[in-house]
C-alpha positions as CSV (number, residue, x, y, z in Angstrom):
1,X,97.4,72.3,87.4
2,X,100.3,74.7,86.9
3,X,101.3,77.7,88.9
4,X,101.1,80.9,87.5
5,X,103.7,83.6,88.4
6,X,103.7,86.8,87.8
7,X,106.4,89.5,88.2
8,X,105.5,93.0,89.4
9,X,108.4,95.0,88.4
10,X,109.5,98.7,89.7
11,X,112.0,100.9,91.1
12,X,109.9,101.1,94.2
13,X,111.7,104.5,95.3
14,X,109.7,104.4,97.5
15,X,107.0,101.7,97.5
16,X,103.6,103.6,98.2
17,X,100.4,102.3,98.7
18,X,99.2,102.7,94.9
19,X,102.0,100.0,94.4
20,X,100.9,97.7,96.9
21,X,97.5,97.7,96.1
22,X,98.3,96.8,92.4
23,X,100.6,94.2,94.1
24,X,97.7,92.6,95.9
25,X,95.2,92.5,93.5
26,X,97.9,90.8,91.5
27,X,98.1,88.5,94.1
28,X,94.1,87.9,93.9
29,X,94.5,86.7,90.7
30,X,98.1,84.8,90.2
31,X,99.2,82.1,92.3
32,X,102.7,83.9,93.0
33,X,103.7,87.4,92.7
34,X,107.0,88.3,92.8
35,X,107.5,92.4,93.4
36,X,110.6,92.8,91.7
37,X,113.1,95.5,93.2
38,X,114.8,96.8,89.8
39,X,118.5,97.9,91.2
40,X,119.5,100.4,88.6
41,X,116.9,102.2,86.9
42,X,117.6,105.3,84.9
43,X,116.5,108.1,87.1
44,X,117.9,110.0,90.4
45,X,117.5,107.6,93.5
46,X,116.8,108.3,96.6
47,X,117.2,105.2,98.6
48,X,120.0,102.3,97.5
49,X,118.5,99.2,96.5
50,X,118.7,97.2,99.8
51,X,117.3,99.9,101.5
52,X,114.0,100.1,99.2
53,X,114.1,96.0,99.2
54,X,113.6,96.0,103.0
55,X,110.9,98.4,102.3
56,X,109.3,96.4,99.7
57,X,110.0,93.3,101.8
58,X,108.2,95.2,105.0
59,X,105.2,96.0,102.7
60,X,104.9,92.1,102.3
61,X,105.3,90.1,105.3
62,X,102.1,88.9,105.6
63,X,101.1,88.1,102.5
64,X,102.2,84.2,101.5
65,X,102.0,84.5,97.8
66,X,103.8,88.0,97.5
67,X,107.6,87.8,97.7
68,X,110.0,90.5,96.8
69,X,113.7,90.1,95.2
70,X,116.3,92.9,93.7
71,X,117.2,92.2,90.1
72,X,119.0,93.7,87.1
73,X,119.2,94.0,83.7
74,X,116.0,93.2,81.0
75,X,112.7,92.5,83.1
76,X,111.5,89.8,80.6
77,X,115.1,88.0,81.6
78,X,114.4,88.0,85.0
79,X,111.0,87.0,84.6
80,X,112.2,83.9,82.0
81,X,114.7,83.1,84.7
82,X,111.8,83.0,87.9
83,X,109.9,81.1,85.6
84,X,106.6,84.1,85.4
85,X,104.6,84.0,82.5
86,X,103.3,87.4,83.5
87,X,104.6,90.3,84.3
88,X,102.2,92.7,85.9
89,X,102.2,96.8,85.8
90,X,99.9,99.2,87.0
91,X,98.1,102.2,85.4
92,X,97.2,105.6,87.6
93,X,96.6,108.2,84.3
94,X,95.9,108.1,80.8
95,X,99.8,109.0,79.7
96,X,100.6,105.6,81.5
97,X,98.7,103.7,79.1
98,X,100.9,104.6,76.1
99,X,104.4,104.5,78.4
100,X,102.7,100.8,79.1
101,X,101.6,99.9,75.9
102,X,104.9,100.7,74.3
103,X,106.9,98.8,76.8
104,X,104.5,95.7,76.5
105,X,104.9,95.6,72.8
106,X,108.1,95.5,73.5
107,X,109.0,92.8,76.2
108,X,106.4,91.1,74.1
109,X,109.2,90.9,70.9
110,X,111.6,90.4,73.6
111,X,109.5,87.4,75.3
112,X,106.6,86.0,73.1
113,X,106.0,83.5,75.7
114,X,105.2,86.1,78.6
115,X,102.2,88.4,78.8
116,X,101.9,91.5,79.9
117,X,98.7,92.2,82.4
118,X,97.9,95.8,83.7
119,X,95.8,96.7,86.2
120,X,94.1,99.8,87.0
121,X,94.6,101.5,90.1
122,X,92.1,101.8,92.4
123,X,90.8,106.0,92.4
124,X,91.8,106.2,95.9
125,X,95.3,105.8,94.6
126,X,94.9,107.6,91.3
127,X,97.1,110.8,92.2
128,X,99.8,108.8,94.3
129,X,103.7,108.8,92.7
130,X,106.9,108.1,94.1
131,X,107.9,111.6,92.8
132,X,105.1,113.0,94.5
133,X,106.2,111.5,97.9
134,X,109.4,112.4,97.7
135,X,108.7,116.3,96.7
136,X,105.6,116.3,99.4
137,X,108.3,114.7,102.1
138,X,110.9,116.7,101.2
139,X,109.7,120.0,102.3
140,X,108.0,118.3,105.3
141,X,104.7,117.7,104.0
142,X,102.5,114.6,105.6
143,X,102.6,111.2,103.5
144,X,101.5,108.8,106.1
145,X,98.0,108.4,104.4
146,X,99.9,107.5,100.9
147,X,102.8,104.9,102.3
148,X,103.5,102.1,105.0
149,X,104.8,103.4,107.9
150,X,108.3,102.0,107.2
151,X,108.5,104.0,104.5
152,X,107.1,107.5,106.0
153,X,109.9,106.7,108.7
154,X,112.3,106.4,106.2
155,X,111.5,109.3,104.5
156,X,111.6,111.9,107.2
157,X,115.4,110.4,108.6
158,X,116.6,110.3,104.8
159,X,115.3,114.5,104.4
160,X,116.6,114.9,107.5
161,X,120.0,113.5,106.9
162,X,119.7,116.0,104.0
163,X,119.3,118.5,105.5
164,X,121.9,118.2,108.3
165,X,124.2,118.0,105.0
166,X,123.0,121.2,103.7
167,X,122.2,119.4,100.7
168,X,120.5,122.6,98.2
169,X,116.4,122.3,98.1
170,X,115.2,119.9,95.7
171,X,117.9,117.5,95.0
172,X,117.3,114.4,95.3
173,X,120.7,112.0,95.6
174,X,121.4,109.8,93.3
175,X,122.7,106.3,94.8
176,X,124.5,103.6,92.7
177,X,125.3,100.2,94.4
């Protein structure tokens, strides 16, 4: 019987617990699940790539079949080149759907040979983003119940380092490695 590996692909900036519980279902149902770190998407950063990796790679540590990587470029590429025949993605609202749709369709004419599997997210999770961390963090709001530890530590010394820079409310760096 042959293995079946899926890739979970994201900016993870940060990784919050809606992401890890789609990763982990995921991993219920695949034999391998590789959270992909995506280095360079197009949108303002907050953390570099290694530094949301490690987060990623934190969020994982116990679980066998999970393991994370950084990649570039097409997703269905990277997925061809780990050898995944899925590539998982989750869905919080109804305007994901046809953000998801659209870009399944599309990886699908890119890659015939790889489907694309989306799972809901469970309603505990439903109003959980990263954007919505980063805004609630940045003006000192509590996100402990809606990330892993590593990354509510992360977030208060990256706002703080901000701060101390008198960076002007509401921007958000953006990092390119």
């Amino acid at each position: 019987m042959s293995t079946i590996r899926a890739l979970y692909p994201g900016s993870f900036d940060p990784i919050h617990n809606g992401h890890i519980d789609i990763a982990l279902r995921a991993a219920k149902i695949f034999d391998e699940v590789i959270v992909g770190v995506y280095d360079l998407p197009k949108k303002k950063l907050l953390f570099a790539v290694d530094e949301r990796l490690a987060m990623v790679q934190t969020a994982f540590s116990d679980v066998t079949n999970v393991r994370v990587a950084k990649f570039s470029g097409f997703t269905v590429d990277y997925a061809r080149e780990l050898g995944a025949t899925v590539i998982v993605r989750g869905l919080r609202v109804f305007s994901d759907f046809e953000f998801e749709f659209r870009m399944g369709l599309a990886n699908k004419k890119l890659a015939p040979e790889i489907e694309t599997v989306s799972i809901m997210t469970n309603d505990q999770h439903i109003y959980i983003s990263s954007s919505t961390i980063r805004e609630i963090a940045e003006l000192g709001g509590d996100v402990t119940s809606m990330v892993p530890s590593v990354t509510a530590d992360a977030l208060a010394k990256r706002f703080a380092e901000l701060r101390a820079n008198h960076s002007s409310p509401g921007y958000v760096i953006s990092i390119r490695d």
